[in-house]
mmCIF file of the N, C-alpha and C atoms, coordinates in Angstrom:
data_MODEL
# 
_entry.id   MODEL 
# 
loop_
_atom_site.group_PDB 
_atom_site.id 
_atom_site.type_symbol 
_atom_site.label_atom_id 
_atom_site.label_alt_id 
_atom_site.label_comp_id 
_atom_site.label_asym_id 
_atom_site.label_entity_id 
_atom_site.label_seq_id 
_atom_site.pdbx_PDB_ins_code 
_atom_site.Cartn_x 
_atom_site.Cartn_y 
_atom_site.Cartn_z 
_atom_site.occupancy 
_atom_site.B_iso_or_equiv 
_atom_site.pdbx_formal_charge 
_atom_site.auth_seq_id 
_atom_site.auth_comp_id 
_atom_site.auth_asym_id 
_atom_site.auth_atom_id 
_atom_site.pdbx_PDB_model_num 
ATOM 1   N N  . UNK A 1 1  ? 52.189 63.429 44.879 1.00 0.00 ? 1  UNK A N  1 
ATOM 2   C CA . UNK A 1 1  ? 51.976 64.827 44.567 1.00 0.00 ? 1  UNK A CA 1 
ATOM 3   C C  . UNK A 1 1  ? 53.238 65.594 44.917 1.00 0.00 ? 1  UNK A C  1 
ATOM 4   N N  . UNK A 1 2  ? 53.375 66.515 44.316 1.00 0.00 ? 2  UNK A N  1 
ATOM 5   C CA . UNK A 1 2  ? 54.573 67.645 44.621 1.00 0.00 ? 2  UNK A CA 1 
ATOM 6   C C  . UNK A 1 2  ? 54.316 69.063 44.853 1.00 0.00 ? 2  UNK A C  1 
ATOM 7   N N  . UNK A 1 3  ? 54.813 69.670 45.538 1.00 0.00 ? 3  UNK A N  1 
ATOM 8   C CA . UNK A 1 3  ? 54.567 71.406 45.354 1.00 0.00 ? 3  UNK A CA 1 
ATOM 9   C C  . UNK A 1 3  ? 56.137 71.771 45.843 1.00 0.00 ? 3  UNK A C  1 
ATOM 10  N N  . UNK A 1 4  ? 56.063 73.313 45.347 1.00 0.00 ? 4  UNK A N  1 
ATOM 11  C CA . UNK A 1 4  ? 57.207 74.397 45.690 1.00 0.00 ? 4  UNK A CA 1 
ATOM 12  C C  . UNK A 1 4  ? 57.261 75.178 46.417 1.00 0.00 ? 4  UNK A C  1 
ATOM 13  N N  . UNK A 1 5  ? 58.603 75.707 47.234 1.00 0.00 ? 5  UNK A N  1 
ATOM 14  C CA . UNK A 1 5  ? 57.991 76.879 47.271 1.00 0.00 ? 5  UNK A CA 1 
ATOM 15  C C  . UNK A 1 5  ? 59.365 77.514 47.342 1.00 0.00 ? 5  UNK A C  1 
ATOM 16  N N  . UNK A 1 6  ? 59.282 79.115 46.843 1.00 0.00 ? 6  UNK A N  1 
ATOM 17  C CA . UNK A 1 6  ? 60.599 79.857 46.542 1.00 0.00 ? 6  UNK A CA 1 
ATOM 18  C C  . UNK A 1 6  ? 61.208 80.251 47.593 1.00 0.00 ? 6  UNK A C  1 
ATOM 19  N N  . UNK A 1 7  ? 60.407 80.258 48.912 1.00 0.00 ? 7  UNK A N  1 
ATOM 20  C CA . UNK A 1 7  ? 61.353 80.609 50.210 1.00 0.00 ? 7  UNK A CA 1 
ATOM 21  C C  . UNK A 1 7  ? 62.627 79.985 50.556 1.00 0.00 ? 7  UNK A C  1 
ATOM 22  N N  . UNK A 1 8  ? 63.020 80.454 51.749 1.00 0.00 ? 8  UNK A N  1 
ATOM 23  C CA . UNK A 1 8  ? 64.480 80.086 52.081 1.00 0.00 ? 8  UNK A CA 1 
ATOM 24  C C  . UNK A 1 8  ? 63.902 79.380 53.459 1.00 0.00 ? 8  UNK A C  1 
ATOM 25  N N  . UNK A 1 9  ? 64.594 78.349 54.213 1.00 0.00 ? 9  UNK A N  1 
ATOM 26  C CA . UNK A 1 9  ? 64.494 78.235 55.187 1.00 0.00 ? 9  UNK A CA 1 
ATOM 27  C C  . UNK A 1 9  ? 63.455 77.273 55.884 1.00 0.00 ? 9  UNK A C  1 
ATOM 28  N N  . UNK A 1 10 ? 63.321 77.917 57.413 1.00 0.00 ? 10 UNK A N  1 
ATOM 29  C CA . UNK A 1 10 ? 61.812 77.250 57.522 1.00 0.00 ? 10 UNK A CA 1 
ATOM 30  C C  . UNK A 1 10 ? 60.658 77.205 56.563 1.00 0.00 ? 10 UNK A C  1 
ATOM 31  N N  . UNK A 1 11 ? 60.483 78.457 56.359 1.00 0.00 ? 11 UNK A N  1 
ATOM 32  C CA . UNK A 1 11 ? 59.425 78.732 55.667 1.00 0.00 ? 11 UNK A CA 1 
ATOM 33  C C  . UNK A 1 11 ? 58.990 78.021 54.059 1.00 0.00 ? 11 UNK A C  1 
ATOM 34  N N  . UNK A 1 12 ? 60.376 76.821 53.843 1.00 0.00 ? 12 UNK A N  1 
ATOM 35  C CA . UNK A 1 12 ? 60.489 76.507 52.190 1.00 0.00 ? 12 UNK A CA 1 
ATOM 36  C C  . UNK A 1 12 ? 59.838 75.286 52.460 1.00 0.00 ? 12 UNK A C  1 
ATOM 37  N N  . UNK A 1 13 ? 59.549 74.915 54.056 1.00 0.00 ? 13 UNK A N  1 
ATOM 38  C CA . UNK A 1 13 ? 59.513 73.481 54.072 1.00 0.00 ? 13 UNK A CA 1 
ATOM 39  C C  . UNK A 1 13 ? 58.105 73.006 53.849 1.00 0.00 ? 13 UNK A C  1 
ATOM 40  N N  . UNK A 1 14 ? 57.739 72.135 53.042 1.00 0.00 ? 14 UNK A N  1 
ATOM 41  C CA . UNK A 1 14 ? 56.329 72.008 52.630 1.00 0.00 ? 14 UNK A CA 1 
ATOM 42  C C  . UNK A 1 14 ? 56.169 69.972 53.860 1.00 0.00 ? 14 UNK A C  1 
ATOM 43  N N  . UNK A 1 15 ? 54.785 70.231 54.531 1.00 0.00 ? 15 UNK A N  1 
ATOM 44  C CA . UNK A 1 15 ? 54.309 68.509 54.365 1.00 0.00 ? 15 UNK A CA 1 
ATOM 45  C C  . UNK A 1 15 ? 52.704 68.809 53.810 1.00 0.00 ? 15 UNK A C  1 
ATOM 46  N N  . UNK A 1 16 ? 52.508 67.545 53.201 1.00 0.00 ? 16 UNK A N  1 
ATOM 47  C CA . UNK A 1 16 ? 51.399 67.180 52.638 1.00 0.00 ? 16 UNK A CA 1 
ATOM 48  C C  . UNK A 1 16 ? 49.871 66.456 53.746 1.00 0.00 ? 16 UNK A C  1 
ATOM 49  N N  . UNK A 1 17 ? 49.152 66.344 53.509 1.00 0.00 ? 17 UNK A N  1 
ATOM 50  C CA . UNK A 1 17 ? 47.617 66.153 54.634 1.00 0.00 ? 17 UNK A CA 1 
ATOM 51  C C  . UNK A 1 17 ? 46.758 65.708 53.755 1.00 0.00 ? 17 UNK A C  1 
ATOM 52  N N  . UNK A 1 18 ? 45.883 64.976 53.888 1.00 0.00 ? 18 UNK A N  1 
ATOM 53  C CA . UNK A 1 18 ? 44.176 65.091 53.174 1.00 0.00 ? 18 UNK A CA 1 
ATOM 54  C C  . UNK A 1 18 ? 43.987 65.468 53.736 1.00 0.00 ? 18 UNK A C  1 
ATOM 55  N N  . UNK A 1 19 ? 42.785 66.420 52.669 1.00 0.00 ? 19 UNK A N  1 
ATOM 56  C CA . UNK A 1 19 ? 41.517 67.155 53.262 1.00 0.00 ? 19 UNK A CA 1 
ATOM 57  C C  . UNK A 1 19 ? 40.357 66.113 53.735 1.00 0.00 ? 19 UNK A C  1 
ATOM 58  N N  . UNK A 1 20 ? 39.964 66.911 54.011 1.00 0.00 ? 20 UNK A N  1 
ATOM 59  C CA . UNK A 1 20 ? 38.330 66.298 54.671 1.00 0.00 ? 20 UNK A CA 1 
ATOM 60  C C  . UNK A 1 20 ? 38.126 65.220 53.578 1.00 0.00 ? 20 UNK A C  1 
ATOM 61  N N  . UNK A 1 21 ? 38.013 63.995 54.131 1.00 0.00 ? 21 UNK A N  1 
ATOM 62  C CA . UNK A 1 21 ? 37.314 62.333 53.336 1.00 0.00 ? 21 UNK A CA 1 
ATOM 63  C C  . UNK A 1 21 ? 36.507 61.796 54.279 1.00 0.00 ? 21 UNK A C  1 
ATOM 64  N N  . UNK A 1 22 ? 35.920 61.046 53.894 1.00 0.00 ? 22 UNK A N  1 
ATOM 65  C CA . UNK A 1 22 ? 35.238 59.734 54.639 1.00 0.00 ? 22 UNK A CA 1 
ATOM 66  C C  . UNK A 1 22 ? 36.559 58.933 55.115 1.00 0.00 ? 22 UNK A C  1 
ATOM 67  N N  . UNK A 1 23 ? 35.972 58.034 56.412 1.00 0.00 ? 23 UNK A N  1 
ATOM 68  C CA . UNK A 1 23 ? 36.785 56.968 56.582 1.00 0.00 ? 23 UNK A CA 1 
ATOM 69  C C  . UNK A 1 23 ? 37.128 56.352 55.411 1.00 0.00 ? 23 UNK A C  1 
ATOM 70  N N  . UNK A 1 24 ? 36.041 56.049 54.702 1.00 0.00 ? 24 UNK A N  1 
ATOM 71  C CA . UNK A 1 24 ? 36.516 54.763 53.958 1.00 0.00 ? 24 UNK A CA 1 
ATOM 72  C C  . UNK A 1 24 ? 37.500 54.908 53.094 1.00 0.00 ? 24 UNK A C  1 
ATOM 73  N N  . UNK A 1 25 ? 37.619 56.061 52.536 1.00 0.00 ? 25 UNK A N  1 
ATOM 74  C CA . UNK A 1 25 ? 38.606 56.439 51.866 1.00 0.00 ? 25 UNK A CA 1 
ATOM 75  C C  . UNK A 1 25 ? 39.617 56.604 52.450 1.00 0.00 ? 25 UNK A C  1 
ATOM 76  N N  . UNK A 1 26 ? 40.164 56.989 53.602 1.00 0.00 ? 26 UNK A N  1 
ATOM 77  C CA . UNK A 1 26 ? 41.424 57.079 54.269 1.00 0.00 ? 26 UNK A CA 1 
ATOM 78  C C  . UNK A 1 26 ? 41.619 56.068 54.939 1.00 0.00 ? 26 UNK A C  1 
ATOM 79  N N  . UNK A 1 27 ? 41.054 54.898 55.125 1.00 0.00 ? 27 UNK A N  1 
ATOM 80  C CA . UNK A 1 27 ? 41.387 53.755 55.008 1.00 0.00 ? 27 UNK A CA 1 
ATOM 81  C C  . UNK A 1 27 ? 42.762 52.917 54.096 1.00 0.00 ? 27 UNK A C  1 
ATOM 82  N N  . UNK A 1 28 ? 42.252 53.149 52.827 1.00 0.00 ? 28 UNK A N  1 
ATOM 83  C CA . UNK A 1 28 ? 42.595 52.814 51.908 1.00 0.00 ? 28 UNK A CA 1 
ATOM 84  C C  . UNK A 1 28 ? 44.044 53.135 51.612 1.00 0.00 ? 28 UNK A C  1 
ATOM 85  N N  . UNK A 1 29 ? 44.128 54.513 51.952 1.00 0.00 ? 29 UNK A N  1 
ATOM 86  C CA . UNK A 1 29 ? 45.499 55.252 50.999 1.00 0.00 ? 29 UNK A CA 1 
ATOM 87  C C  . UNK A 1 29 ? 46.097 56.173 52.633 1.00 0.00 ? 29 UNK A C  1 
ATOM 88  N N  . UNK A 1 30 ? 47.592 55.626 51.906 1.00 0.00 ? 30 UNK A N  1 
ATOM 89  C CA . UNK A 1 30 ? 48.479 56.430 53.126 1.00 0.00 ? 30 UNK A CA 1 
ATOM 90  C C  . UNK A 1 30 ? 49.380 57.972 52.186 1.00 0.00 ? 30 UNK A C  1 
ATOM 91  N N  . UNK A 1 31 ? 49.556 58.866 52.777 1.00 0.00 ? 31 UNK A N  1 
ATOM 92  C CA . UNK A 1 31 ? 49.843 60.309 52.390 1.00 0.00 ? 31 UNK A CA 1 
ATOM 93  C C  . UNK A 1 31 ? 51.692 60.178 53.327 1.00 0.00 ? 31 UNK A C  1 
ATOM 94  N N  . UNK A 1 32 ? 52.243 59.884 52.637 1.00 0.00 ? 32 UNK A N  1 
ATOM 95  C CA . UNK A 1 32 ? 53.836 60.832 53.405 1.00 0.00 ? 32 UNK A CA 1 
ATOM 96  C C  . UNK A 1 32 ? 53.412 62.001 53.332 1.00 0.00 ? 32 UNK A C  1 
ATOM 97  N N  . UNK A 1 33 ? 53.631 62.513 54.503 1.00 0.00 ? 33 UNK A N  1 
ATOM 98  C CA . UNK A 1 33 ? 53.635 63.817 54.907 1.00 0.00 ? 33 UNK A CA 1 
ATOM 99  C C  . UNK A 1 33 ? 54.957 64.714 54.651 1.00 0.00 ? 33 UNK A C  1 
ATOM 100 N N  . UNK A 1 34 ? 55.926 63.745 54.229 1.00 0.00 ? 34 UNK A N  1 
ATOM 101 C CA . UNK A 1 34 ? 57.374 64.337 53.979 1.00 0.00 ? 34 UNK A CA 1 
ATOM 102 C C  . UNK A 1 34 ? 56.994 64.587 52.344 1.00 0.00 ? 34 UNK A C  1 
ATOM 103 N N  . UNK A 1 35 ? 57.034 63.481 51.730 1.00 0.00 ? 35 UNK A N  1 
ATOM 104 C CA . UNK A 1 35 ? 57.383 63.428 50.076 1.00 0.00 ? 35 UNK A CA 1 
ATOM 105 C C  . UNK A 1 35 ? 55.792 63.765 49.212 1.00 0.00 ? 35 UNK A C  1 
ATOM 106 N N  . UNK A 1 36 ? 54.776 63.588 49.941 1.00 0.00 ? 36 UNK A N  1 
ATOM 107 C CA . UNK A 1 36 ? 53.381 63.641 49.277 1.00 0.00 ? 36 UNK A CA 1 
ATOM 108 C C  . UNK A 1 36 ? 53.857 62.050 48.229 1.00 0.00 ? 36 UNK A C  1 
ATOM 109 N N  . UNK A 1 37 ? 54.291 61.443 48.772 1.00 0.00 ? 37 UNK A N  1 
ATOM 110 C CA . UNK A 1 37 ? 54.055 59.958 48.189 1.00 0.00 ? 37 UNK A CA 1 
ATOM 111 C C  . UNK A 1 37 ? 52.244 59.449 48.818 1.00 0.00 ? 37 UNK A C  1 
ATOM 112 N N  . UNK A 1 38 ? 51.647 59.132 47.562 1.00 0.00 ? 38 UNK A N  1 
ATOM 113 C CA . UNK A 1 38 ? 50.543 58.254 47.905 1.00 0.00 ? 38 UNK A CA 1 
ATOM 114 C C  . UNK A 1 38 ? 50.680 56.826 47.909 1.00 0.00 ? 38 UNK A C  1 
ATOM 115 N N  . UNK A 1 39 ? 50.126 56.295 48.984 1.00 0.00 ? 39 UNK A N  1 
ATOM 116 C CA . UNK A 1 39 ? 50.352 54.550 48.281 1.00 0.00 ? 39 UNK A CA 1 
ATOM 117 C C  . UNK A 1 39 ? 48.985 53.845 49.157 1.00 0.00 ? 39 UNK A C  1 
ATOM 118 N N  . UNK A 1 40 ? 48.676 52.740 48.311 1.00 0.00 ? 40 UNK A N  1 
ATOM 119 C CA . UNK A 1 40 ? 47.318 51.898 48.951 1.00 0.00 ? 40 UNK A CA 1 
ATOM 120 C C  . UNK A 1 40 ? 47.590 51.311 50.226 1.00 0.00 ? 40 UNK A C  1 
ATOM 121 N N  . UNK A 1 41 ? 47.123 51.273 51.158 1.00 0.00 ? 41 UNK A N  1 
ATOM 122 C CA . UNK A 1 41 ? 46.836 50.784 52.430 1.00 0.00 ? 41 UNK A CA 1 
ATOM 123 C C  . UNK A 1 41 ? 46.348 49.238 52.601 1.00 0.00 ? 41 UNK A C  1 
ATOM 124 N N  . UNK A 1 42 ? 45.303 49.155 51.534 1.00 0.00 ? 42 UNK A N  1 
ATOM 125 C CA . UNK A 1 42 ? 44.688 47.546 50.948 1.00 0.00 ? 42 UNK A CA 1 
ATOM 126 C C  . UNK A 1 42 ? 44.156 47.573 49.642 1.00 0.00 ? 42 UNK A C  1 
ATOM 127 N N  . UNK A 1 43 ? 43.798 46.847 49.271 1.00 0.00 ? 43 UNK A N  1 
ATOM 128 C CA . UNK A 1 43 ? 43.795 45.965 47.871 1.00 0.00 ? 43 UNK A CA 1 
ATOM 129 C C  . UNK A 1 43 ? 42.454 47.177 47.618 1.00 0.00 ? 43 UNK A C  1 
ATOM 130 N N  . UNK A 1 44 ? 42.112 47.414 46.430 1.00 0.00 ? 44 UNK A N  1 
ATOM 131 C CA . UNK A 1 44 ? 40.773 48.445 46.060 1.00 0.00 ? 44 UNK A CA 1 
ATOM 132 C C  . UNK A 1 44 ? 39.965 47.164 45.014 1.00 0.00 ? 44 UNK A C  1 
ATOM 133 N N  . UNK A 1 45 ? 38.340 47.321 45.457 1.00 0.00 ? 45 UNK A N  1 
ATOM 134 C CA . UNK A 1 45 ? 37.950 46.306 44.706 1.00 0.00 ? 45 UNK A CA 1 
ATOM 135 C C  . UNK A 1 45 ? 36.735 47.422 43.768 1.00 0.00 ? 45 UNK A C  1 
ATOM 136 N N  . UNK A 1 46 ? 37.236 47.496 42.211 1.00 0.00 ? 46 UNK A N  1 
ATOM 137 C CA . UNK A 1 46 ? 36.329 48.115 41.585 1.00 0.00 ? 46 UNK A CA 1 
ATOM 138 C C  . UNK A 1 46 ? 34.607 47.530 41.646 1.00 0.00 ? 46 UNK A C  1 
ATOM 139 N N  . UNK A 1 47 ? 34.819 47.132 41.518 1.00 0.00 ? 47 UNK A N  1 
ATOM 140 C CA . UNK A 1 47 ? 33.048 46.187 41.817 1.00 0.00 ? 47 UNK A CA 1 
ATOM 141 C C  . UNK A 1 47 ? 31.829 47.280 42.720 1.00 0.00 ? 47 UNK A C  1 
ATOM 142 N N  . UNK A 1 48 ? 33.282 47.487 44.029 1.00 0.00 ? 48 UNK A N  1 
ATOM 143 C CA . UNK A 1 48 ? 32.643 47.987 45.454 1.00 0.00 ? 48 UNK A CA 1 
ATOM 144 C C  . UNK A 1 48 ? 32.656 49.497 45.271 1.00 0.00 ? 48 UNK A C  1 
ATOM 145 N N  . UNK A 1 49 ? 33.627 49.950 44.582 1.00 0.00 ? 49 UNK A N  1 
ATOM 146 C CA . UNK A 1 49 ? 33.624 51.583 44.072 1.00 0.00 ? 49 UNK A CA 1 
ATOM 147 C C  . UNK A 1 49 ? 34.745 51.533 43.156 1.00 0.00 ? 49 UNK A C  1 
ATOM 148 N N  . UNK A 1 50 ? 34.221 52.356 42.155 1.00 0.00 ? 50 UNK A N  1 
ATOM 149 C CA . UNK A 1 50 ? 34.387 52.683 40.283 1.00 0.00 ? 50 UNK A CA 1 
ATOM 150 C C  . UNK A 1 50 ? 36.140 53.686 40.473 1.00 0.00 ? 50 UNK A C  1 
ATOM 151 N N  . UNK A 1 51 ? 35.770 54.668 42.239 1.00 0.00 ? 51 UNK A N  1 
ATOM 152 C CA . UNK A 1 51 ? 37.219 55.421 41.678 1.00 0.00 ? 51 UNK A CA 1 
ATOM 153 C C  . UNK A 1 51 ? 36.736 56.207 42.711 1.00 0.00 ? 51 UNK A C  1 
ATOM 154 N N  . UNK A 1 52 ? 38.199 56.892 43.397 1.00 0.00 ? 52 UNK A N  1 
ATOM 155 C CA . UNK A 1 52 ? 38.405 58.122 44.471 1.00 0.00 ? 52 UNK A CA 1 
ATOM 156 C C  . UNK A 1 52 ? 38.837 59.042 43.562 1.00 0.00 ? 52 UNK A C  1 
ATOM 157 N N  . UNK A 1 53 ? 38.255 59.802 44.952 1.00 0.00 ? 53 UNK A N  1 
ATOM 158 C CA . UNK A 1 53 ? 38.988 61.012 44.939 1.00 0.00 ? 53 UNK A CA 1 
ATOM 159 C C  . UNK A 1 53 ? 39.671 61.765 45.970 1.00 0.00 ? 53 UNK A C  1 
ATOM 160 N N  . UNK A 1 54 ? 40.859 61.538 46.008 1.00 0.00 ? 54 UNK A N  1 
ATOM 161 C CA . UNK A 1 54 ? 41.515 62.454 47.053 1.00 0.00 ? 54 UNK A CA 1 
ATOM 162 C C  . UNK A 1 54 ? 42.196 63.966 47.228 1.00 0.00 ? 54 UNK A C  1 
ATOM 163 N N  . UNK A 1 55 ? 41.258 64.207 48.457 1.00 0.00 ? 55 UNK A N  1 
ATOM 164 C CA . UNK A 1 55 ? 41.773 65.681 48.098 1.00 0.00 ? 55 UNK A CA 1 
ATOM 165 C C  . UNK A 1 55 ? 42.893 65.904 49.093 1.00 0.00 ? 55 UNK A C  1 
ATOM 166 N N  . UNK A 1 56 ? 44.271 66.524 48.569 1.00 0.00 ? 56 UNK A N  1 
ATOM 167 C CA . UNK A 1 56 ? 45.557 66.757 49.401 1.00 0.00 ? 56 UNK A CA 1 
ATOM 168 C C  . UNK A 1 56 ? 45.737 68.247 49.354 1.00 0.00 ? 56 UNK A C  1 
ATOM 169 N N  . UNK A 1 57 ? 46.272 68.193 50.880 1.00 0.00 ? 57 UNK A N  1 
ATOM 170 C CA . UNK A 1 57 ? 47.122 70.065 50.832 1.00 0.00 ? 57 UNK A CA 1 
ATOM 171 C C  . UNK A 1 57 ? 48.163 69.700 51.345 1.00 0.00 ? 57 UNK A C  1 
ATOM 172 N N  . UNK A 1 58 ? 49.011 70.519 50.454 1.00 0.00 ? 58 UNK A N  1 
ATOM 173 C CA . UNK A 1 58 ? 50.836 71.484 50.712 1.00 0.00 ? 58 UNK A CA 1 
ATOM 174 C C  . UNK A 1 58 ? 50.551 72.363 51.839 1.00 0.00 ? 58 UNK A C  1 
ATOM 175 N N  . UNK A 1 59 ? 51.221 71.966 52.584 1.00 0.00 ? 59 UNK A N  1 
ATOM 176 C CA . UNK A 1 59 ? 51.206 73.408 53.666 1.00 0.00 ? 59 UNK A CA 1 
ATOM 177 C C  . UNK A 1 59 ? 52.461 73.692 54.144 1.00 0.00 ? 59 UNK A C  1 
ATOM 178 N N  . UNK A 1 60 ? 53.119 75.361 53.416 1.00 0.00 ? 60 UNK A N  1 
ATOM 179 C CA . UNK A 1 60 ? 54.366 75.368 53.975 1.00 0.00 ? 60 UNK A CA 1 
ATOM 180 C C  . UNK A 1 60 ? 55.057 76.051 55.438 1.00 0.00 ? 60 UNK A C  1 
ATOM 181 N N  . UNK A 1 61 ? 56.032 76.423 55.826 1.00 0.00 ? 61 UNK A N  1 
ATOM 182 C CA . UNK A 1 61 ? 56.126 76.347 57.231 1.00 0.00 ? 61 UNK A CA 1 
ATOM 183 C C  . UNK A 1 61 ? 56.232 77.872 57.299 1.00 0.00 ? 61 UNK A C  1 
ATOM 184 N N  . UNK A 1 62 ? 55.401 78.640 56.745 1.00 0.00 ? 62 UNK A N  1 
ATOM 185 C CA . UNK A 1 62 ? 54.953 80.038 56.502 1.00 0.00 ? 62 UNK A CA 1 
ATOM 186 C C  . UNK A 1 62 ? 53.422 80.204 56.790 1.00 0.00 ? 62 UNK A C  1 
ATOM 187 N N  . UNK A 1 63 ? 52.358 78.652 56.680 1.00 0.00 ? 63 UNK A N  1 
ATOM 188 C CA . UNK A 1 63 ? 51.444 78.287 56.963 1.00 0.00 ? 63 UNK A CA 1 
ATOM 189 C C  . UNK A 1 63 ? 50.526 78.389 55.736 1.00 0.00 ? 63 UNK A C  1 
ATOM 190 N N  . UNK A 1 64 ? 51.004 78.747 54.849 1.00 0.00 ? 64 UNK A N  1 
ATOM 191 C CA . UNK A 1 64 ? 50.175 79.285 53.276 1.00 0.00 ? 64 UNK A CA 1 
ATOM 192 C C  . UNK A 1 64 ? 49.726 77.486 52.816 1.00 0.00 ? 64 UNK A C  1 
ATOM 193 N N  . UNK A 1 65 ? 48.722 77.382 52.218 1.00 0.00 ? 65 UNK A N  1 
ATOM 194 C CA . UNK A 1 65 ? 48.094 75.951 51.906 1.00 0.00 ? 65 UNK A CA 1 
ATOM 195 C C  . UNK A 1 65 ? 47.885 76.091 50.544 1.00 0.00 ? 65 UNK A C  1 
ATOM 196 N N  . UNK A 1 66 ? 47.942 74.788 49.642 1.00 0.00 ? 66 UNK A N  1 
ATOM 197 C CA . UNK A 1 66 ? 47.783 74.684 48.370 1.00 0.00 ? 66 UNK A CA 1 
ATOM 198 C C  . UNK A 1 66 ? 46.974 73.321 48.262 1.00 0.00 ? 66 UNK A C  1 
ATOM 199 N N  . UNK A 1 67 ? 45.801 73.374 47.739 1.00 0.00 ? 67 UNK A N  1 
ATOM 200 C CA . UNK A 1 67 ? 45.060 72.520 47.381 1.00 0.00 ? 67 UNK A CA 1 
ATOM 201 C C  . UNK A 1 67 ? 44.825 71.379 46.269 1.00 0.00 ? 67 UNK A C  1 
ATOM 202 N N  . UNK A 1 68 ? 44.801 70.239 46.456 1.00 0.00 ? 68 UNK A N  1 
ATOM 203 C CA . UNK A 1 68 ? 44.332 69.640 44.891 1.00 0.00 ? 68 UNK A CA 1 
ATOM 204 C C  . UNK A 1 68 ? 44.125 68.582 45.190 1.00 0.00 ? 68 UNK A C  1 
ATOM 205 N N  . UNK A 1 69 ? 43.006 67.864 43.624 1.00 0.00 ? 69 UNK A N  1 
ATOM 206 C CA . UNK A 1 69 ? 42.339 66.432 44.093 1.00 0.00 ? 69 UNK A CA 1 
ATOM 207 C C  . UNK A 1 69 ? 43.462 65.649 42.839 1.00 0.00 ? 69 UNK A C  1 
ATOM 208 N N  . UNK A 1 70 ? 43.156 64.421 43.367 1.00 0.00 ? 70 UNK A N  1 
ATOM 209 C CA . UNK A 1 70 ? 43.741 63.390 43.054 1.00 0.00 ? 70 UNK A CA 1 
ATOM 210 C C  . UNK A 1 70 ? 43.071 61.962 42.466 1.00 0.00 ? 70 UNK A C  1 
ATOM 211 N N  . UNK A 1 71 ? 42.541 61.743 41.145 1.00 0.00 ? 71 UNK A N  1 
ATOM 212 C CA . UNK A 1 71 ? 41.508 61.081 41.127 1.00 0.00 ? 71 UNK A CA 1 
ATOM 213 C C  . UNK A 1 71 ? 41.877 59.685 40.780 1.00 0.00 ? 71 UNK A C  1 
# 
């Protein structure tokens, strides 16, 4: 995921978080908090569940939050 922001400074600097999940889901998937790179944690077996959803926030160092899911 990516976000912006037009400030200068501290305040331009964005890291990324999930929101509220179940374990099982944050199990699974790791969040850089620098780049909002997602990547799997372990192998996903469709069988056991069809598909996530992850929900991530931008939060920049002004404290303003930007929301979105990730399916």
């Amino acid at each position: 995921v990516s976000a912006s922001d037009a400030d200068a400074g501290k305040n331009a600097h964005i890291t990324y978080s999930f929101g509220k999940m179940s374990a099982k889901v944050l199990q699974k998937f790791i969040l850089d908090a620098e780049n909002g790179t997602i990547t799997l944690q372990e192998p996903l077996d469709f069988e056991e569940t069809r598909g996530y959803v992850l929900l991530v926030e931008a939060r920049d160092g002004g404290g303003l939050v930007a929301h979105c899911k990730v399916e």
